[in-house]
ZALORO-570689 format. One line per field, with one value per atom (N, C-alpha, C, O): residue in three letters; atom name; x, y, z. Coordinates in nm, 2 decimals. Each point is the difference from the previous one (the first is absolute). Layout:
# residues N
res c(ALA,...)
atom c(CA,...)
xx c(X,...)
yy c(Y,...)
zz c(Z,...)
This chain:
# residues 69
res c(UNK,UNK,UNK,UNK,UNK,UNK,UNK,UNK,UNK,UNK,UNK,UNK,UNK,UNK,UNK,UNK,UNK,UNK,UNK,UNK,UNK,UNK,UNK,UNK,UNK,UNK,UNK,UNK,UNK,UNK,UNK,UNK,UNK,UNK,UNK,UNK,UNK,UNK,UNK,UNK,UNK,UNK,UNK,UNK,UNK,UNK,UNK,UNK,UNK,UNK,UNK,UNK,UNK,UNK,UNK,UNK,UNK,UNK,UNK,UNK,UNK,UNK,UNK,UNK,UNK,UNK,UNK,UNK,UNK,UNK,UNK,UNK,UNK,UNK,UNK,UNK,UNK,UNK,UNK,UNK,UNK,UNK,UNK,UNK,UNK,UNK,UNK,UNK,UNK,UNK,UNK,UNK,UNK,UNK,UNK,UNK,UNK,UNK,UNK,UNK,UNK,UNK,UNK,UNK,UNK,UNK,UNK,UNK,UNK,UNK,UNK,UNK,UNK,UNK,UNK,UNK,UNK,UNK,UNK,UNK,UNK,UNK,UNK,UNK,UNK,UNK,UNK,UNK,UNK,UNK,UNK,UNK,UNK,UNK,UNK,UNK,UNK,UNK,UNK,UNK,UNK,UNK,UNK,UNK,UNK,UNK,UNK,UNK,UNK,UNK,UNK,UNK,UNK,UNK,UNK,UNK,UNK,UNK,UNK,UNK,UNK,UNK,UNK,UNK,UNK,UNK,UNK,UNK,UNK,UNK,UNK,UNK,UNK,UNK,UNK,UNK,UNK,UNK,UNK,UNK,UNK,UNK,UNK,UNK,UNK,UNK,UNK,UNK,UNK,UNK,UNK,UNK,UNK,UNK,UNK,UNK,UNK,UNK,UNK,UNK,UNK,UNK,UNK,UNK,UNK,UNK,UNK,UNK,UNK,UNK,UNK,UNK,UNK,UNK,UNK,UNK,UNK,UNK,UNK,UNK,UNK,UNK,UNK,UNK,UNK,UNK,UNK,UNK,UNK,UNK,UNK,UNK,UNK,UNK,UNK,UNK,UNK,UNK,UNK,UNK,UNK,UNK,UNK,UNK,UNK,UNK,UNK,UNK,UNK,UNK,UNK,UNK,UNK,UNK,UNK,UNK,UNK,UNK,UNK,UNK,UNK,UNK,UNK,UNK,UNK,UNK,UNK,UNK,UNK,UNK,UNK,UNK,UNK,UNK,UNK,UNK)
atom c(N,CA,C,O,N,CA,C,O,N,CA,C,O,N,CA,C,O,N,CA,C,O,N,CA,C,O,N,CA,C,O,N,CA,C,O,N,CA,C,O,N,CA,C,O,N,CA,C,O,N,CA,C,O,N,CA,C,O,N,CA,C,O,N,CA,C,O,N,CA,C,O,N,CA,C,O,N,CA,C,O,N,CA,C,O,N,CA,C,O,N,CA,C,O,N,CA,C,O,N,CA,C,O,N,CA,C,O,N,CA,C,O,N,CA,C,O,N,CA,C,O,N,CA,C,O,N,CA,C,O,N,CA,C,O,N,CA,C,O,N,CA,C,O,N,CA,C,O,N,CA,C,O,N,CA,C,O,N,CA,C,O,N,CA,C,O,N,CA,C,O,N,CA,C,O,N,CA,C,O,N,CA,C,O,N,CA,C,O,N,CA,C,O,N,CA,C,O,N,CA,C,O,N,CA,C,O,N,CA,C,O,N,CA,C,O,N,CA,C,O,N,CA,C,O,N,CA,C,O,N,CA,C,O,N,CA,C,O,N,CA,C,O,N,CA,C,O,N,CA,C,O,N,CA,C,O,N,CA,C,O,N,CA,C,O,N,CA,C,O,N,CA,C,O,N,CA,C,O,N,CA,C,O,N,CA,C,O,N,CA,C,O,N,CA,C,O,N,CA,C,O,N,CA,C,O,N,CA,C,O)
xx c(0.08,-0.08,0.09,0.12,-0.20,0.09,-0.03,-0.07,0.13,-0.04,-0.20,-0.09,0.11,-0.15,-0.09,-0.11,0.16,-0.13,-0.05,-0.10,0.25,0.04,-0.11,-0.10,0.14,-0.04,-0.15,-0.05,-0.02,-0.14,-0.05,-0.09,0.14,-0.08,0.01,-0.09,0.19,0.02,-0.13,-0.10,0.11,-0.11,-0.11,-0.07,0.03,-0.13,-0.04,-0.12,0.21,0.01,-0.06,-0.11,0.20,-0.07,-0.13,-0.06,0.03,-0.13,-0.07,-0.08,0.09,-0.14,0.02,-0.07,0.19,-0.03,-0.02,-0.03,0.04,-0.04,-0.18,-0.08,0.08,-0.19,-0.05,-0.12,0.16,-0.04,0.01,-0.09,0.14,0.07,-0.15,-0.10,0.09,-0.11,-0.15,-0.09,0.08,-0.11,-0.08,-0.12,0.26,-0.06,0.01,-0.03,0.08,-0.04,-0.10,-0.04,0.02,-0.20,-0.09,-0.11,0.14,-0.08,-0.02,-0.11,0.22,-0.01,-0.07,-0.08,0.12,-0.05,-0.15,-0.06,-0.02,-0.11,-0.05,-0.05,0.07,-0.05,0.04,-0.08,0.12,0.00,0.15,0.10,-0.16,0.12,-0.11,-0.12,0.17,-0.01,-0.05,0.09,-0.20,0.03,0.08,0.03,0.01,0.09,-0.07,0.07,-0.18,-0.13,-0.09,0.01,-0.09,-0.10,0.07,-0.04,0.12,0.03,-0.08,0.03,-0.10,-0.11,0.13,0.09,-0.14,0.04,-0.04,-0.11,0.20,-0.07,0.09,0.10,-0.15,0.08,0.13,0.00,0.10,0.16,-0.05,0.05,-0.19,0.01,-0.06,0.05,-0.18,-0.08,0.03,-0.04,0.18,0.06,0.02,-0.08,0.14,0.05,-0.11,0.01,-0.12,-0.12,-0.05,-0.06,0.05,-0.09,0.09,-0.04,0.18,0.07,-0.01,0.02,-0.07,-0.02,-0.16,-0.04,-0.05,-0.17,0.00,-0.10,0.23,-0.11,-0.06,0.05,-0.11,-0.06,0.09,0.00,0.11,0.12,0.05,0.10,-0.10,0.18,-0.04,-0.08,0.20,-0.05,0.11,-0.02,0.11,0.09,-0.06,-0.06,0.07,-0.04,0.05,0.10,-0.25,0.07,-0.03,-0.03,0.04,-0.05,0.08,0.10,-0.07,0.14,0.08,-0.05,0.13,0.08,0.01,0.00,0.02,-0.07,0.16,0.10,-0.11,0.12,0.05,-0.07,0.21,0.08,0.06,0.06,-0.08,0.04,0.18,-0.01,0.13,0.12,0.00,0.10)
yy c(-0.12,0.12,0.12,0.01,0.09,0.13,0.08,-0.03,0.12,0.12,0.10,0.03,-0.03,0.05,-0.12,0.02,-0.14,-0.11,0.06,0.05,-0.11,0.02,0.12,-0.01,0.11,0.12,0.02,0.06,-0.08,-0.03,-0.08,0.05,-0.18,-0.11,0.03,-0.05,0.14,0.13,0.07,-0.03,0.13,0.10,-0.02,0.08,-0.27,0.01,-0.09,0.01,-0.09,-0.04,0.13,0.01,0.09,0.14,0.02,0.00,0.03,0.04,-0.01,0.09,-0.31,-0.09,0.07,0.09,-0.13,0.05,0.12,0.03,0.08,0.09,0.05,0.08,-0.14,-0.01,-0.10,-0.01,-0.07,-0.10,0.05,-0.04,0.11,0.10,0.08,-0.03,0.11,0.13,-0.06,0.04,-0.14,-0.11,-0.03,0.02,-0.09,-0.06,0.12,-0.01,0.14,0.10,0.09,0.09,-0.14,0.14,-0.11,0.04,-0.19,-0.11,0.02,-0.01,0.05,0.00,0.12,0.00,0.14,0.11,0.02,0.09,-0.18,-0.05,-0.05,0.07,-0.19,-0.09,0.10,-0.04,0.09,0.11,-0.09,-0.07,0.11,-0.08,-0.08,0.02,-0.08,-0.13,0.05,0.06,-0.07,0.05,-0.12,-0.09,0.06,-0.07,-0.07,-0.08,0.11,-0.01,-0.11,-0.13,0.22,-0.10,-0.06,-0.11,0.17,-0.08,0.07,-0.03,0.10,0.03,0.17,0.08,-0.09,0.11,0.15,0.01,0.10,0.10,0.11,-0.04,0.17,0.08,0.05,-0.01,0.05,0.04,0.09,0.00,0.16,0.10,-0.07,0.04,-0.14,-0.03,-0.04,0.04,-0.16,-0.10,0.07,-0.03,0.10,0.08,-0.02,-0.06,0.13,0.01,-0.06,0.01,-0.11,-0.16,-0.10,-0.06,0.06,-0.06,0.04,-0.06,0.21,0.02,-0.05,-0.06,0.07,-0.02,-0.15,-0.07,0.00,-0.11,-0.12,0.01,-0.09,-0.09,-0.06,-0.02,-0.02,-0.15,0.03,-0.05,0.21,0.04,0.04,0.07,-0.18,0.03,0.07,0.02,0.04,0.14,0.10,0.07,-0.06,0.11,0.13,0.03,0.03,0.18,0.09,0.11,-0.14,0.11,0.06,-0.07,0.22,0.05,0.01,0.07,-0.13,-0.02,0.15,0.10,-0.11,0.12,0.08,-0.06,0.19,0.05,0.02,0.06,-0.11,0.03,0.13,0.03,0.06,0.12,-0.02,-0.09,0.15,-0.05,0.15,0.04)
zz c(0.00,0.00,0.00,0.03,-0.07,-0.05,0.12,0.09,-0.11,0.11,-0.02,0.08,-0.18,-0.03,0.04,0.06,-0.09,0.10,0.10,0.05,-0.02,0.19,0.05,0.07,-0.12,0.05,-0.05,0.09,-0.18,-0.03,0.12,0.07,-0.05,0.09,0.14,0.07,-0.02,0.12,0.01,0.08,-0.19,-0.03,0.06,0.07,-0.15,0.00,0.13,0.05,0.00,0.13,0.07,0.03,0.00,0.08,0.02,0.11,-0.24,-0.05,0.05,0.04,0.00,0.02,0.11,0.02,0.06,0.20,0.04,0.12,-0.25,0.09,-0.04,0.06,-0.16,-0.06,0.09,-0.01,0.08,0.11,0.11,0.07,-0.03,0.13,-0.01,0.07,-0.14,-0.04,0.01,0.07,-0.16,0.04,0.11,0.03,0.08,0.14,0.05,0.12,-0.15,0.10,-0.02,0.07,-0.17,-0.02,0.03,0.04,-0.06,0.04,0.17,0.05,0.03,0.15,0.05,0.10,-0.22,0.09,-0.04,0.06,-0.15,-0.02,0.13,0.07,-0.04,0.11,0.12,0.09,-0.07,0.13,0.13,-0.03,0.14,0.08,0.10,-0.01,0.07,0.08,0.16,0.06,0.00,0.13,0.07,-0.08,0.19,0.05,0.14,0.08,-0.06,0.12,-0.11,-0.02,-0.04,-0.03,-0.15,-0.05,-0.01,-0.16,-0.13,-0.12,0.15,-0.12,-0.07,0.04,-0.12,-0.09,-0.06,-0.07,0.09,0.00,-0.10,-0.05,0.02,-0.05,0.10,0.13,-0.21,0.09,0.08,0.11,-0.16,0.08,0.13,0.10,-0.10,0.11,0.11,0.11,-0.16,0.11,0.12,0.09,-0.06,0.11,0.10,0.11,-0.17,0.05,0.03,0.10,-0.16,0.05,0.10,0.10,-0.13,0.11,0.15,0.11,-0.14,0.21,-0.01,0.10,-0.21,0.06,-0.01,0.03,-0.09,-0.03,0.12,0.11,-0.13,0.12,0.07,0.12,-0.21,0.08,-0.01,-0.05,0.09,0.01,0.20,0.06,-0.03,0.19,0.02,0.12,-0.14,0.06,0.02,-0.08,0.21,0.12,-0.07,-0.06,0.09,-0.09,0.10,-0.05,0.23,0.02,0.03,0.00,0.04,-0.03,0.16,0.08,-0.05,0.14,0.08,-0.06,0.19,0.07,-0.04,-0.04,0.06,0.03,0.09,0.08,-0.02,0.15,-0.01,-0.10,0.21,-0.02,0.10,0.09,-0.11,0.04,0.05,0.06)
């Protein structure tokens, strides 16, 4: 094989991984993220929000007293 092979089958090697790369990542920011409590799926801005309301999430939020020093 010559250098122009070589370097074509490079090229297009790239290509695939980075058209594959771009793919599973508009495929993911589609499907939203993951809560980590109950499993179900939501938009990136919501999560935040739903992680402190949601039902099975048992971490205590009430806020610890302050000690004055």
């Amino acid at each position: 094989m010559n250098k122009n092979v070589k370097g074509a089958i490079a090229g297009a090697v790239a290509l695939i991984l980075i058209g594959g790369g771009i793919f599973f990542g508009v495929q993911s920011a589609k499907k939203g993220a993951q809560c980590p409590f109950c499993k179900k799926y939501f938009p990136h801005g919501d999560m935040m929000g739903h992680k402190l309301k949601c039902p099975k999430n048992d971490t205590d939020l009430t806020p610890k007293p302050v000690y004055k020093r």
